[in-house]
DRENLUMNU-37389 format. One line per 10 residues: number of its first residue (from 1); their letters; for each residue x, y, z of N, C-alpha, C. Coordinates in nm, 3 decimals, always signed. Each point is the difference from the previous one (the first is absolute). Layout:
BEGIN
NUM	a	X,Y,Z,X,Y,Z,X,Y,Z | ...
! end
This chain:
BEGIN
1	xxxxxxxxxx	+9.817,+13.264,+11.860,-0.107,-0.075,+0.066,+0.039,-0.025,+0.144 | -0.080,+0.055,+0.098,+0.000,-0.031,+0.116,-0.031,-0.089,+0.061 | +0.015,-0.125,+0.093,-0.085,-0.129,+0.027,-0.022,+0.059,+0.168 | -0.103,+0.027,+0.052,-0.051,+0.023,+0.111,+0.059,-0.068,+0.080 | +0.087,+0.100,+0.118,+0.106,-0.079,+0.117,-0.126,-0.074,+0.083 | +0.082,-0.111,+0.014,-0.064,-0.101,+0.097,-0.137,-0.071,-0.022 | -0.059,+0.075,-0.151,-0.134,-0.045,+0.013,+0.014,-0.028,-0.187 | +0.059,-0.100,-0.042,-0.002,-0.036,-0.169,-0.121,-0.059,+0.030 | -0.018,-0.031,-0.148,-0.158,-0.107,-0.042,+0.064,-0.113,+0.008 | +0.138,-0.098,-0.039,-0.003,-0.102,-0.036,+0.101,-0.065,+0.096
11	xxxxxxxxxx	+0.104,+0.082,+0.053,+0.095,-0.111,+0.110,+0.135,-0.055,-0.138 | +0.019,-0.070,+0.092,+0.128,-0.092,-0.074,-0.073,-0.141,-0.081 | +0.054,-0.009,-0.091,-0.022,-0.148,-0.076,+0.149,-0.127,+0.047 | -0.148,-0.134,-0.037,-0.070,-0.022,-0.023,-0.114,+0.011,+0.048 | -0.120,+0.051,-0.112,-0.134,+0.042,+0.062,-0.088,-0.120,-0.088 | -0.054,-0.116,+0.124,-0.096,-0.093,-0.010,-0.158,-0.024,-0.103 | -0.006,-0.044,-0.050,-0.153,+0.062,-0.069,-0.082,-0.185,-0.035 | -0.108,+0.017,+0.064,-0.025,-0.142,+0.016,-0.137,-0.002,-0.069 | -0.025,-0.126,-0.003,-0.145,-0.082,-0.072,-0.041,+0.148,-0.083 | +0.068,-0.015,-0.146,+0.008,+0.067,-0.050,-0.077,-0.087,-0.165
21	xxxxxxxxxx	-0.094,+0.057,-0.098,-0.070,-0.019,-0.026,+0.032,+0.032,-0.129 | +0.032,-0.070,-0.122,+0.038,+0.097,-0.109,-0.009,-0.048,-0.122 | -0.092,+0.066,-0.081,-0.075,-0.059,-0.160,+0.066,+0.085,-0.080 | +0.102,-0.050,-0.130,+0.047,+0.065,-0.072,-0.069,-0.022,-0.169 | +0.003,+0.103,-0.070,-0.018,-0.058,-0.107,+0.087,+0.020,-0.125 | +0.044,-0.050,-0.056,+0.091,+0.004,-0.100,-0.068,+0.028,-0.147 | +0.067,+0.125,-0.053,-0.041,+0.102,-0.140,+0.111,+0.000,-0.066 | -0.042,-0.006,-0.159,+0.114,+0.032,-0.081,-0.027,+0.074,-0.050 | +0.047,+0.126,-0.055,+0.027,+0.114,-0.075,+0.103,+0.063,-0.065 | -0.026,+0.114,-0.151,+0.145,-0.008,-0.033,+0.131,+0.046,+0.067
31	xxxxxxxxxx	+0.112,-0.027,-0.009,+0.131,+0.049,+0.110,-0.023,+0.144,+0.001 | -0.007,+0.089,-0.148,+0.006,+0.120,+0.017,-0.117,+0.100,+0.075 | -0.056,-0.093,+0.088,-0.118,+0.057,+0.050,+0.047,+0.001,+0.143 | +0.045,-0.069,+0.043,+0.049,-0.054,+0.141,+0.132,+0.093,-0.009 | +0.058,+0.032,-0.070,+0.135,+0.105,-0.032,-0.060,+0.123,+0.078 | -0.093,+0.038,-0.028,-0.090,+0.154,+0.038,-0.018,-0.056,+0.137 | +0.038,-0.067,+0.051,+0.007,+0.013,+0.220,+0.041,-0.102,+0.020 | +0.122,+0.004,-0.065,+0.157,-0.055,+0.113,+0.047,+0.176,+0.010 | +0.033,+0.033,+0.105,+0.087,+0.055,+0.074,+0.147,-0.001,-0.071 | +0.062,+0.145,-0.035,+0.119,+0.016,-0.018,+0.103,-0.059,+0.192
41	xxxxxxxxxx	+0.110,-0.059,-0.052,+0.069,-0.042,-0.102,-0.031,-0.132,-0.079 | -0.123,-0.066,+0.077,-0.021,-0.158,-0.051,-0.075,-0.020,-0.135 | +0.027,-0.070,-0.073,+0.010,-0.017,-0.125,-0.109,-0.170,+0.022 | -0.064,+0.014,-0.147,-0.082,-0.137,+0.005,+0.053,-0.097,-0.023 | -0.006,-0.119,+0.077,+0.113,-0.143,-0.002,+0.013,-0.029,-0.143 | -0.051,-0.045,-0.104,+0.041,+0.001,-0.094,-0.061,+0.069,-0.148 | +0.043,+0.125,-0.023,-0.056,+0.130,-0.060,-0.043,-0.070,-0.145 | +0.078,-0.065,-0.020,-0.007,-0.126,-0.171,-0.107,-0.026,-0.017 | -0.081,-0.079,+0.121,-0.084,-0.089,-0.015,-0.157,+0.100,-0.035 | -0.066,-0.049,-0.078,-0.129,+0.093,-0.003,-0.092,-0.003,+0.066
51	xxxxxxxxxx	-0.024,-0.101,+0.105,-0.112,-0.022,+0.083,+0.036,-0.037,+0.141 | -0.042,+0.087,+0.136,+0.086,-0.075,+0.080,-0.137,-0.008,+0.103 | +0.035,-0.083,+0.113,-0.084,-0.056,+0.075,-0.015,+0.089,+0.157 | -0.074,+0.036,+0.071,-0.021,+0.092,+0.103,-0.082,-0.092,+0.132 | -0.010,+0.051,+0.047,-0.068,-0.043,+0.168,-0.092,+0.136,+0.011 | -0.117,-0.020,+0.032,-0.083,+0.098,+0.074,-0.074,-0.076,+0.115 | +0.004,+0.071,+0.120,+0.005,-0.101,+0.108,-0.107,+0.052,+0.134 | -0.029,-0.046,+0.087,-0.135,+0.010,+0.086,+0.040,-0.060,+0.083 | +0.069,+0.073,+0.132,+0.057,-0.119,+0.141,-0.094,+0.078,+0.140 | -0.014,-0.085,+0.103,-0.040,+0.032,+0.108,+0.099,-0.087,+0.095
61	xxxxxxxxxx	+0.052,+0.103,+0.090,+0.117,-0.027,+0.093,-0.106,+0.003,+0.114 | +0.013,-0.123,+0.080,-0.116,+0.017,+0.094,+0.065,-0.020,+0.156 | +0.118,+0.018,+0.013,+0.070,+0.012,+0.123,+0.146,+0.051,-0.035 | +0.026,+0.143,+0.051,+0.128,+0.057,-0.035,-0.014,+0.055,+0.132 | +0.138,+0.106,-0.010,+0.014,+0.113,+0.147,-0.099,+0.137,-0.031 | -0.049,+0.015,-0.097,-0.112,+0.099,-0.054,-0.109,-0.063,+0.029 | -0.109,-0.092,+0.015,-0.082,-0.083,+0.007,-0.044,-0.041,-0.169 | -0.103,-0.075,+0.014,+0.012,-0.006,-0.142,-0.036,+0.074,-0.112 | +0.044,-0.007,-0.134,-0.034,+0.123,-0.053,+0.002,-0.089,-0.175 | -0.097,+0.075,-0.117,+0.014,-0.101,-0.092,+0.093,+0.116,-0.146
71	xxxxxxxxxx	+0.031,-0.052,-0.104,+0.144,+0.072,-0.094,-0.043,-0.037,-0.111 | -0.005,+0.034,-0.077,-0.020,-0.040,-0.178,+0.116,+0.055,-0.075 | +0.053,-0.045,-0.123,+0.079,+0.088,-0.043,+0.036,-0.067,-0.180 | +0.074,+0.020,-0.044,+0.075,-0.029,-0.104,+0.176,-0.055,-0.006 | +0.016,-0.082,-0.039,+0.160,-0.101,-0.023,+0.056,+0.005,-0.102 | +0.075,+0.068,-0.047,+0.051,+0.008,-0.134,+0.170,-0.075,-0.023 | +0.024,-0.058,-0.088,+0.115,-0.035,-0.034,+0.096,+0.083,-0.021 | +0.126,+0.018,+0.032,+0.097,+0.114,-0.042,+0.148,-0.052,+0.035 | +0.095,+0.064,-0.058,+0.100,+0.014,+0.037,+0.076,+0.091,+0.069 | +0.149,+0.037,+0.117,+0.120,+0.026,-0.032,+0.066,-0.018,-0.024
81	xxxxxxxxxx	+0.080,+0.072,-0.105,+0.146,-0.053,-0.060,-0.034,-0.149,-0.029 | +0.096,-0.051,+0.087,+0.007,-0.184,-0.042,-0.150,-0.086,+0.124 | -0.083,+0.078,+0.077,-0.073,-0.080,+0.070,-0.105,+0.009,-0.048 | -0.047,-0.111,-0.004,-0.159,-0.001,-0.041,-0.097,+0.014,+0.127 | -0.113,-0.008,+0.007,-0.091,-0.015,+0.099,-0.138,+0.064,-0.038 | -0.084,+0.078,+0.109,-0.117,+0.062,-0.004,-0.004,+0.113,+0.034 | -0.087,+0.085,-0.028,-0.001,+0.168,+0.053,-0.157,-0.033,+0.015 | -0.037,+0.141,+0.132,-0.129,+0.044,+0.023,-0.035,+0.114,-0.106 | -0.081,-0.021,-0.102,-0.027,+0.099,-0.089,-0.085,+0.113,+0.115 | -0.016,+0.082,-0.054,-0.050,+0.166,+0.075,-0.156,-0.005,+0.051
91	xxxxxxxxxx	-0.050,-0.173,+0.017,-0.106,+0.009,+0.019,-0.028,-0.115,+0.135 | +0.030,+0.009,+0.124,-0.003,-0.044,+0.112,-0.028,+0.086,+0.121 | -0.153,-0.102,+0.052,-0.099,+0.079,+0.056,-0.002,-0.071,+0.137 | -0.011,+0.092,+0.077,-0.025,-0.095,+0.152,-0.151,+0.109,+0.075 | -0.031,-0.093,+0.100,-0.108,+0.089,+0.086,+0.040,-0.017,+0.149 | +0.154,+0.005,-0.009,-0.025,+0.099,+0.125,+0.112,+0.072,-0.021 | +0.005,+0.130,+0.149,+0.141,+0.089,-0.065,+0.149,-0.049,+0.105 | +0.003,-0.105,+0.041,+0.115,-0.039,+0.095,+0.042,-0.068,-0.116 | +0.017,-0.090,-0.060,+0.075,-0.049,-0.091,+0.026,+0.061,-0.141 | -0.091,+0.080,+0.002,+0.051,+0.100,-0.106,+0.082,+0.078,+0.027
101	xxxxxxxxxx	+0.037,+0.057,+0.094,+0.093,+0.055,+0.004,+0.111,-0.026,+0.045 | -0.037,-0.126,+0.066,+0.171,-0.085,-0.006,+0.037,-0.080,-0.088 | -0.089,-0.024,-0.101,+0.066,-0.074,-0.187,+0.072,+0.135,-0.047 | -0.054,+0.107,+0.027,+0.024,+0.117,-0.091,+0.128,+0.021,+0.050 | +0.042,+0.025,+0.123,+0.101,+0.066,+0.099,+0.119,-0.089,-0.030 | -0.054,-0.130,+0.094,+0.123,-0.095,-0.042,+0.070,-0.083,-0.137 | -0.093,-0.012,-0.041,+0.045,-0.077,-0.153,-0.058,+0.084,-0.126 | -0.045,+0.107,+0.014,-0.043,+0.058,-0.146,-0.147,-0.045,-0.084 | -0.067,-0.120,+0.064,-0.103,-0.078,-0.040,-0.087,+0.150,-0.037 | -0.044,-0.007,-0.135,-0.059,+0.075,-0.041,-0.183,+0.024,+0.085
111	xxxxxxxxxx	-0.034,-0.035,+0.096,-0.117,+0.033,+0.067,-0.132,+0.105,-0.015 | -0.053,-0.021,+0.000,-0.123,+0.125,+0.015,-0.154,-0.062,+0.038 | -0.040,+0.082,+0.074,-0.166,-0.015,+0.098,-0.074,-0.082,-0.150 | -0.122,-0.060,+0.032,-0.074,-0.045,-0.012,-0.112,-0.032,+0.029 | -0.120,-0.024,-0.041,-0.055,-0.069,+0.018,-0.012,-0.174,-0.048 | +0.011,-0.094,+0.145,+0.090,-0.156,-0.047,-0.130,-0.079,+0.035 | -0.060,-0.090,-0.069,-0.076,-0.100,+0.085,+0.056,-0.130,-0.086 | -0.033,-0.104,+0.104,+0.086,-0.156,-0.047,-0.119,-0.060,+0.078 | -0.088,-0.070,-0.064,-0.095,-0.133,+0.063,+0.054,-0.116,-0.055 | -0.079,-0.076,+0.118,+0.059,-0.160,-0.073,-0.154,-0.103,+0.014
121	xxxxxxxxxx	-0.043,-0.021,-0.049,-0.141,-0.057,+0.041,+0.034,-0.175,-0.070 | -0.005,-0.113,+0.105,+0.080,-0.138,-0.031,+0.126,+0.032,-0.095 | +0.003,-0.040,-0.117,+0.113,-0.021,-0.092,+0.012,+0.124,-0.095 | -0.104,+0.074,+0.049,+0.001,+0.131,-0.135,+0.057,+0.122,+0.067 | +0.102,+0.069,-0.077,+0.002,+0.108,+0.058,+0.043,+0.098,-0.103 | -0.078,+0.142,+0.075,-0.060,+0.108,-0.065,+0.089,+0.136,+0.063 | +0.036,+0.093,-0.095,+0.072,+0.134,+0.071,-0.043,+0.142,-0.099 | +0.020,+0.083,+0.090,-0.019,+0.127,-0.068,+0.086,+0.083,+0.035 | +0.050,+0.097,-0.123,+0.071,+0.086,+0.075,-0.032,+0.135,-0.036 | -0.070,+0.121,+0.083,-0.018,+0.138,-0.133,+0.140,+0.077,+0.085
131	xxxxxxxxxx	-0.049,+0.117,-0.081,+0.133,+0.117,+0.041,-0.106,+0.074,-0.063 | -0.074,+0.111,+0.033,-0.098,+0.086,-0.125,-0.009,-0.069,-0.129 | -0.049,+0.030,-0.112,-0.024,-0.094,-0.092,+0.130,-0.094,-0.023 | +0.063,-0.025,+0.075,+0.076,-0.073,-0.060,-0.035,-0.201,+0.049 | -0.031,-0.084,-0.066,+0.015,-0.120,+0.070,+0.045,-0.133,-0.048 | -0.018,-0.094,+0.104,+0.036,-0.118,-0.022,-0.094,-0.102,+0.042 | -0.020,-0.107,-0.082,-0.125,-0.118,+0.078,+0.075,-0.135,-0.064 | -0.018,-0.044,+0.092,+0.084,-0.136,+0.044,-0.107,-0.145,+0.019 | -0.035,-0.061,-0.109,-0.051,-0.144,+0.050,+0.067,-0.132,-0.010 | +0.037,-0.067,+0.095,+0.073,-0.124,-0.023,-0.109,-0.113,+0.019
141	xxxxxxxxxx	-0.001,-0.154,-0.047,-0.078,-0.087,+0.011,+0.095,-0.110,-0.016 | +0.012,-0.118,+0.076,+0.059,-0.148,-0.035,-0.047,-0.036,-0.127 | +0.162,-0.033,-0.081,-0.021,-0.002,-0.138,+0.116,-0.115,-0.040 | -0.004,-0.007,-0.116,+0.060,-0.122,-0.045,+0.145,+0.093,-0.039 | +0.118,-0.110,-0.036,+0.138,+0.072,+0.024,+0.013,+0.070,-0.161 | +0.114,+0.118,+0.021,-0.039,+0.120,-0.064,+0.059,-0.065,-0.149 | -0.032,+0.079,-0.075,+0.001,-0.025,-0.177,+0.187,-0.087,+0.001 | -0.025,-0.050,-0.069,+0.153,-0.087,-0.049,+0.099,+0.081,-0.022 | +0.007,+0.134,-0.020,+0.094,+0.084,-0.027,+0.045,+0.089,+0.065 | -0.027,-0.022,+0.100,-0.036,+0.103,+0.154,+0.084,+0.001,+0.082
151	xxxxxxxxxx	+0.152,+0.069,+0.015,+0.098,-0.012,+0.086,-0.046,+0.070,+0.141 | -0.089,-0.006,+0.161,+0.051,+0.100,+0.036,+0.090,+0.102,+0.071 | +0.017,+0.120,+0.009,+0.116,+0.089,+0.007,+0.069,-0.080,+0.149 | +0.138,+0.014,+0.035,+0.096,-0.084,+0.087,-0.064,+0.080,+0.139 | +0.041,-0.022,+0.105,-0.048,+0.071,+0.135,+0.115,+0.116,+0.024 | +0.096,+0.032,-0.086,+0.080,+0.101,+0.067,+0.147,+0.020,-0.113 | +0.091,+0.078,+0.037,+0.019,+0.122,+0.078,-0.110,+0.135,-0.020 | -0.008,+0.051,+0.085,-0.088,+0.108,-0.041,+0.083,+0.108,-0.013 | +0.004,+0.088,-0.126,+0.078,+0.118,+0.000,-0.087,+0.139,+0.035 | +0.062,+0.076,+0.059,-0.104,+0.115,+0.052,+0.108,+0.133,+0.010
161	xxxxxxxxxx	-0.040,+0.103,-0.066,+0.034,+0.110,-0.046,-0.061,+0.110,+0.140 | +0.102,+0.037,+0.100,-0.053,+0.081,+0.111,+0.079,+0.106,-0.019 | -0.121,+0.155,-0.006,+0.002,+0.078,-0.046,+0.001,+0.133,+0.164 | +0.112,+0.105,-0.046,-0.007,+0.083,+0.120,-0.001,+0.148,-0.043 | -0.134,+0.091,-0.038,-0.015,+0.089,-0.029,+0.087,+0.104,+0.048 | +0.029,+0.109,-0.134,+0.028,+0.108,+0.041,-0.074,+0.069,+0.078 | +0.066,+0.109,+0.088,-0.119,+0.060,+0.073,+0.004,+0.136,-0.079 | +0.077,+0.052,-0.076,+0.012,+0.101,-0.040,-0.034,+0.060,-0.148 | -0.031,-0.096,-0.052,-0.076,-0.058,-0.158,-0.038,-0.128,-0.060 | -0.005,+0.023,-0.084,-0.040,-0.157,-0.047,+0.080,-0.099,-0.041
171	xxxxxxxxxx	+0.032,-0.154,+0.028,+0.091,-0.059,+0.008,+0.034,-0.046,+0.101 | +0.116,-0.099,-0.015,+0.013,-0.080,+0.135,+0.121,+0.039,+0.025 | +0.038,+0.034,+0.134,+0.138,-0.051,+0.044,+0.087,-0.130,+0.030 | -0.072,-0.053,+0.011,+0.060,-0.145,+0.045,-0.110,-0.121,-0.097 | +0.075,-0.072,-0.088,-0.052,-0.115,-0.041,+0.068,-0.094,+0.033 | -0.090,-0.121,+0.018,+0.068,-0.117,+0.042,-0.085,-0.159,-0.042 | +0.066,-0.068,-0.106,-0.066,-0.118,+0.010,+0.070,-0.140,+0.108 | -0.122,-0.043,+0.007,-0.003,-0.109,+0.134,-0.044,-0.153,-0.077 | +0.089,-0.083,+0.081,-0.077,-0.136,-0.051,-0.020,-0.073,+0.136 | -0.129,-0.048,-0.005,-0.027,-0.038,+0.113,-0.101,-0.129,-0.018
181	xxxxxxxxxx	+0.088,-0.109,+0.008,-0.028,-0.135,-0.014,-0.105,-0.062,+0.098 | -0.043,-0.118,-0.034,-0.109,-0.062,+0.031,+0.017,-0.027,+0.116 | -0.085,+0.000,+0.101,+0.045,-0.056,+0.145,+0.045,-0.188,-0.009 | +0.137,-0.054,+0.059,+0.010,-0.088,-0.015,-0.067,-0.115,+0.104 | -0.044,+0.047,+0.066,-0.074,-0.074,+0.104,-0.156,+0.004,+0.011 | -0.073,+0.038,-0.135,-0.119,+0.026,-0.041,-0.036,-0.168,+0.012 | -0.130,+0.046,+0.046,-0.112,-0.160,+0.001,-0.099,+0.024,-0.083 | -0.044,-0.077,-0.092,-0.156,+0.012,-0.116,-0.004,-0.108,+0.045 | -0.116,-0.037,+0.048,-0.063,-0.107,+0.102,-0.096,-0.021,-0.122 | -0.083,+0.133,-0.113,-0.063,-0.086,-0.051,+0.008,+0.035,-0.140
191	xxxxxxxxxx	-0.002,-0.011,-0.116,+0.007,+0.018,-0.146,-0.081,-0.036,-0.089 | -0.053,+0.076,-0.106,-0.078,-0.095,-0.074,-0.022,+0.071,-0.138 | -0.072,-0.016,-0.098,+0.009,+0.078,-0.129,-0.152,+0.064,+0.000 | +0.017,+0.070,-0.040,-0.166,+0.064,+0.006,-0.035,+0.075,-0.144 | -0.135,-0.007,-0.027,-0.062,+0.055,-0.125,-0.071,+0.133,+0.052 | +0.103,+0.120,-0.087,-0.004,+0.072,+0.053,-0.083,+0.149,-0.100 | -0.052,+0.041,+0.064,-0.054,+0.194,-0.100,+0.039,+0.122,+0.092 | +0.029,+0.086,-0.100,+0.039,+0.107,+0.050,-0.052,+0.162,-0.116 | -0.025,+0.081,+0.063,-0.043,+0.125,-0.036,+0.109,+0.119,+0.000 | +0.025,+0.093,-0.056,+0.084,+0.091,+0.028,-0.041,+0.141,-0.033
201	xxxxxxxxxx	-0.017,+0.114,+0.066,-0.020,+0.124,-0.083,+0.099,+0.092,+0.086 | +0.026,+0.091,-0.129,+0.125,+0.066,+0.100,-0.021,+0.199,-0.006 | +0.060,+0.071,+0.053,-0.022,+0.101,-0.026,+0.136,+0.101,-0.019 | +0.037,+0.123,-0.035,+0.166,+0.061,-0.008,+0.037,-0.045,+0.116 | -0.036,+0.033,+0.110,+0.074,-0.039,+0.122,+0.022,-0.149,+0.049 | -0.119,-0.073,-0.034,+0.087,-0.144,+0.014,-0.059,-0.052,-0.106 | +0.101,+0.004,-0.147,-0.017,-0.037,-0.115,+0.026,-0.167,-0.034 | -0.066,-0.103,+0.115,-0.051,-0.122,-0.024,-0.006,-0.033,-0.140 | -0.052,+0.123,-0.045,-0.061,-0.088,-0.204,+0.105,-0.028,-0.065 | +0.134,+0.045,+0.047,+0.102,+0.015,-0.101,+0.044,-0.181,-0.012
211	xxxxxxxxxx	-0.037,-0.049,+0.091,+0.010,-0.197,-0.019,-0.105,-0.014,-0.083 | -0.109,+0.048,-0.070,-0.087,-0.018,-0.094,+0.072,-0.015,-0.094 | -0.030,-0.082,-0.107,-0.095,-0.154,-0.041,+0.060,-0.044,+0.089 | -0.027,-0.140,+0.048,+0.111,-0.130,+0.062,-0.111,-0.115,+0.017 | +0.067,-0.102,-0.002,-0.015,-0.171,-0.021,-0.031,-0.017,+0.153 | -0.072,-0.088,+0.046,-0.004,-0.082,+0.123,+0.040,-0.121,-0.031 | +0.132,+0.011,+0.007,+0.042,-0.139,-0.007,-0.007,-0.118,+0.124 | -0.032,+0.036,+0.160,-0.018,-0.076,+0.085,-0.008,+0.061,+0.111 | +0.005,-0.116,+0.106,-0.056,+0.079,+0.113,+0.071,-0.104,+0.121 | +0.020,+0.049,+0.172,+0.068,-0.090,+0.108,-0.081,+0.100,+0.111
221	xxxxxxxxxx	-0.034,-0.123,+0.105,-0.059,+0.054,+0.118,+0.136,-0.029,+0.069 | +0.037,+0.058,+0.135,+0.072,-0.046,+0.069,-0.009,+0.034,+0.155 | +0.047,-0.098,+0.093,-0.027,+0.095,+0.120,+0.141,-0.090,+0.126 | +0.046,+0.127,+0.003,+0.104,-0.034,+0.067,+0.075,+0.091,+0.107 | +0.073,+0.003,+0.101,+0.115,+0.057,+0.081,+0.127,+0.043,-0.046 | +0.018,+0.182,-0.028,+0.169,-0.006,-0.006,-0.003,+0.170,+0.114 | +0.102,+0.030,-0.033,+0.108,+0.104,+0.046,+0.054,+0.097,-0.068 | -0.036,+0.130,+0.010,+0.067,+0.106,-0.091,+0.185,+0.035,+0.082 | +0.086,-0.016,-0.098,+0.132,+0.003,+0.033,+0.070,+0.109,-0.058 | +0.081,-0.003,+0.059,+0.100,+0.127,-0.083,+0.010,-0.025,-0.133
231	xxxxxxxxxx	+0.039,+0.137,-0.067,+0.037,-0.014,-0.142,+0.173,-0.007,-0.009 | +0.055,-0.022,-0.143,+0.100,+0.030,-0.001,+0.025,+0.136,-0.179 | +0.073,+0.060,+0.062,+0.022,+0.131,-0.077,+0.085,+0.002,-0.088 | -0.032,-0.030,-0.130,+0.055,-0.035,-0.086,+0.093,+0.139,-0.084 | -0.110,+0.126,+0.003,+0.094,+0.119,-0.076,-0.082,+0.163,+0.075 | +0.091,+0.082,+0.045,-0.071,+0.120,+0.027,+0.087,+0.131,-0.113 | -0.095,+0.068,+0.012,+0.012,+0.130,-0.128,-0.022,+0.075,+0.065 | +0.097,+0.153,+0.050,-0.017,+0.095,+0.105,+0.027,+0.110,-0.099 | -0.055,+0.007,-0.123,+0.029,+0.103,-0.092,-0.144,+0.079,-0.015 | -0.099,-0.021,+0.043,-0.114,+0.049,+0.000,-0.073,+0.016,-0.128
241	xxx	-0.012,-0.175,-0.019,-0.052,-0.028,-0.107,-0.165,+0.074,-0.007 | -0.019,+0.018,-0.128,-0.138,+0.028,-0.032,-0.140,-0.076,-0.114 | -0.055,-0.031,+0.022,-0.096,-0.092,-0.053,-0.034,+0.048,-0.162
! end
């Protein structure tokens, strides 16, 4: 991979990302479903358990060094070895192509085009996401606090599996997982629980359905200021692993 002399997409981090806008909703489904997109080498945080809890999510970044741009995606629970944290399952969508290709480049963030819309009309807010038949619809509403049994998922480490194709067949030359923790100087100015619906249809190429059945167990608006930071590199594989 070549990064264009003198002219990258992204610069040096830390890269700023402000009045940032972000409705998550929290699904439960069975573990062995969420197994089918974690990313080799990461393993699901706890494989035992039969039901585990996910994030599918709808943000609008409305002041970055890209201008603003809005992201939907999926949060899955997983492990390495002894760390727990979150992975981006294979389904994270942005609409524009400057940050896609610097999630992809620099940290492995699984990325791909979209079509993204995020409204907010007073307290309600609404998102869509297609890819050809593939989509997502997003309604949040101020709601009363989520069911009594309702842990939700921690804000971090995020584990991320960055992948560096062969050029000469199929397979990677270079694997590498990354953990790349929460910004510690993050501001959520505002928080709240929200009653939330969501739609899903998926297609082979972005096989969304495979989180089919799942629970809505709850829902959080949030809107706040952080900073995308370096990762730290936990394991690389230069054996030219293959999928």
């Amino acid at each position: 991979m070549q990064i264009p002399v003198g002219s990258d997409l992204y610069g040096e981090l830390p890269r700023p990302y402000r009045n940032v806008r972000w409705l998550s909703v929290y699904c439960e489904t069975a573990t062995d479903r969420l197994r089918t997109v974690i990313a080799a080498p990461l393993q699901p945080q706890d494989p035992q358990r039969g039901t585990t809890l996910f994030e599918v999510f709808i943000a609008h970044y409305g002041d970055t060094p890209y201008g603003p741009y809005t992201e939907a995606g999926v949060i899955v629970p997983c492990r390495f070895q002894a760390i727990a944290g979150q992975t981006f399952a294979p389904f994270l969508y942005l609409d524009q192509v400057g940050p896609i290709v610097g999630g992809r480049e620099l940290m492995g963030f699984p990325k791909k085009d979209a079509e993204v819309r995020f409204e907010q009309h007073g307290e309600v807010v609404r998102g869509r996401v297609a890819r050809g038949a593939a989509m997502l619809e997003f309604e949040g509403r101020p709601g009363a606090a989520a069911r009594p049994d309702f842990e939700p998922l921690p804000s971090g480490p995020r584990l991320i599996v960055r992948e560096f194709p062969r050029a000469d067949g199929p397979g990677y030359v270079l694997r590498e997982v990354l953990r790349k923790d929460a910004d510690p100087q993050a501001v959520v100015r505002l928080s709240k629980p929200m009653d939330c619906a969501l739609r899903v249809a998926g297609t082979p190429e972005d096989p969304l359905d495979l989180l089919q059945p799942f629970e809505i167990k709850g829902g959080r608006y949030r809107e706040l200021d952080m900073a995308l930071r370096y990762a730290q590199v936990l394991h690389s594989d230069f054996r030219g692993a293959t999928r």
